[in-house]
N, C-alpha and C positions, 0 to 999 in steps of 0.2 A: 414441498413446503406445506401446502392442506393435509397432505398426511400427517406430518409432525404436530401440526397446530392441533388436529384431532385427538392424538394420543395425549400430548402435553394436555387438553379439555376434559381427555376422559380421566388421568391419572390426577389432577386438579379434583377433580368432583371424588372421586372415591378416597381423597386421601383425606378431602376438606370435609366431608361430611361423618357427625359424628351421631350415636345414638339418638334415632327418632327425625334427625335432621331433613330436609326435603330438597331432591335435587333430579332435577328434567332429565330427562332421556330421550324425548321426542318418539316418541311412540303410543302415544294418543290415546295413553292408560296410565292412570294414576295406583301403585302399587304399592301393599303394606306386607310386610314379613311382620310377623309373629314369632318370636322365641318366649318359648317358656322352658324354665328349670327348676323342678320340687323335687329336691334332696330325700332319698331314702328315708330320712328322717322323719320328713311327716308322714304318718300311716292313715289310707286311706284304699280304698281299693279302686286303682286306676283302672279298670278295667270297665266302672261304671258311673263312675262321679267324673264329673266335667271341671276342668277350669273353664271358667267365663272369662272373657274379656271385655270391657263394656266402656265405651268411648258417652260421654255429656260434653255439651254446646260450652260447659263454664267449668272457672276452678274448684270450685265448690262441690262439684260431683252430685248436682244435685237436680230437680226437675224431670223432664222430659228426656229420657235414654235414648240416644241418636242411636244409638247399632251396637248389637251385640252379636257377641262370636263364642262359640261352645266348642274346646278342643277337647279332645281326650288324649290320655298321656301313655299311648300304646301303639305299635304298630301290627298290624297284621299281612301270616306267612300267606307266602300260596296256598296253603293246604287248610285255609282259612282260622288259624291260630289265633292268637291274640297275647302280643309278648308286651307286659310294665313296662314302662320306658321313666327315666327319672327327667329327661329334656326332649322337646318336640319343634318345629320348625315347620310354619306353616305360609304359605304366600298366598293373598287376596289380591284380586283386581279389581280395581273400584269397587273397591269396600266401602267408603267414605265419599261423600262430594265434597265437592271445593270449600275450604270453611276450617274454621278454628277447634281442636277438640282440646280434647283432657281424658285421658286412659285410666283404667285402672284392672287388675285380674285376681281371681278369688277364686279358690277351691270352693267349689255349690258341695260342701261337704251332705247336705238332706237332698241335694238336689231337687232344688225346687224353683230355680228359675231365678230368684233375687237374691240378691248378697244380704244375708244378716249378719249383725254385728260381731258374731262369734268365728264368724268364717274366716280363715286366713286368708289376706289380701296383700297389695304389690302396687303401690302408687306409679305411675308413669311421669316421671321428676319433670318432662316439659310438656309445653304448650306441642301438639301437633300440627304443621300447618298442613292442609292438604290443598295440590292443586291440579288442574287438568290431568297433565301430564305431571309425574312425582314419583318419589321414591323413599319409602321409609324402612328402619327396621326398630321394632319396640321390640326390647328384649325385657321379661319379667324374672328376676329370682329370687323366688324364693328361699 
């Protein structure tokens, strides 16, 4: 009967929760997955230009930058290569403390650390809740 109840909990939370959504795990880590996807289309040379991802306290994306994250959109071989990738998939653990954000992700096309105006960007359509224990996935595409 606690087996069933547990499964029925776990297939409840993964089918209930949907982009960005937050849902416990009891495991005393609050986690965010990162997807990004930038289409062949935009040309930029992924091998040196970062997306940014950058979480603000409010909707306005404005103020004070709670945390920012810089992926690159390449994987590298054993033999120490470095292969474009047009989609990357990345997991943080307590990236975030407990609290309210707002997302957003930019190709740093000058790469220089701030998003300017010119730069293509990827709004994160909700509010993020993050808490002790949590579970997110923000996926951006561009």
């Amino acid at each position: 009967m606690i087996k069933t109840a547990l499964i029925i909990s776990v297939i409840a939370v993964l089918v209930g929760c949907q982009d960005g959504d937050d849902a416990a795990f009891f495991n005393n880590t609050n986690e965010t997955v990162v997807e990004i996807n930038v289409p062949n289309s935009f040309r930029f040379d992924r091998l040196s230009i970062p997306v940014r991802v950058t979480f603000y306290d409010n909707p306005n994306y404005s103020g004070a930058i709670t945390c920012t994250e810089s992926l690159m959109l390449f994987e590298e071989t054993e033999d120490n290569k470095k292969i474009p990738k047009t989609s990357i998939s990345t997991t943080f653990l307590n990236l975030l403390e407990p609290g309210d954000y707002y997302a957003f992700a930019y190709i740093d096309m000058n790469n220089n650390g701030i998003y300017d105006t010119n730069e293509p960007k990827k709004k994160f359509k909700k509010k993020i809740r993050t808490l002790k224990e949590s579970r997110r996935t923000l996926r951006f595409n561009f």
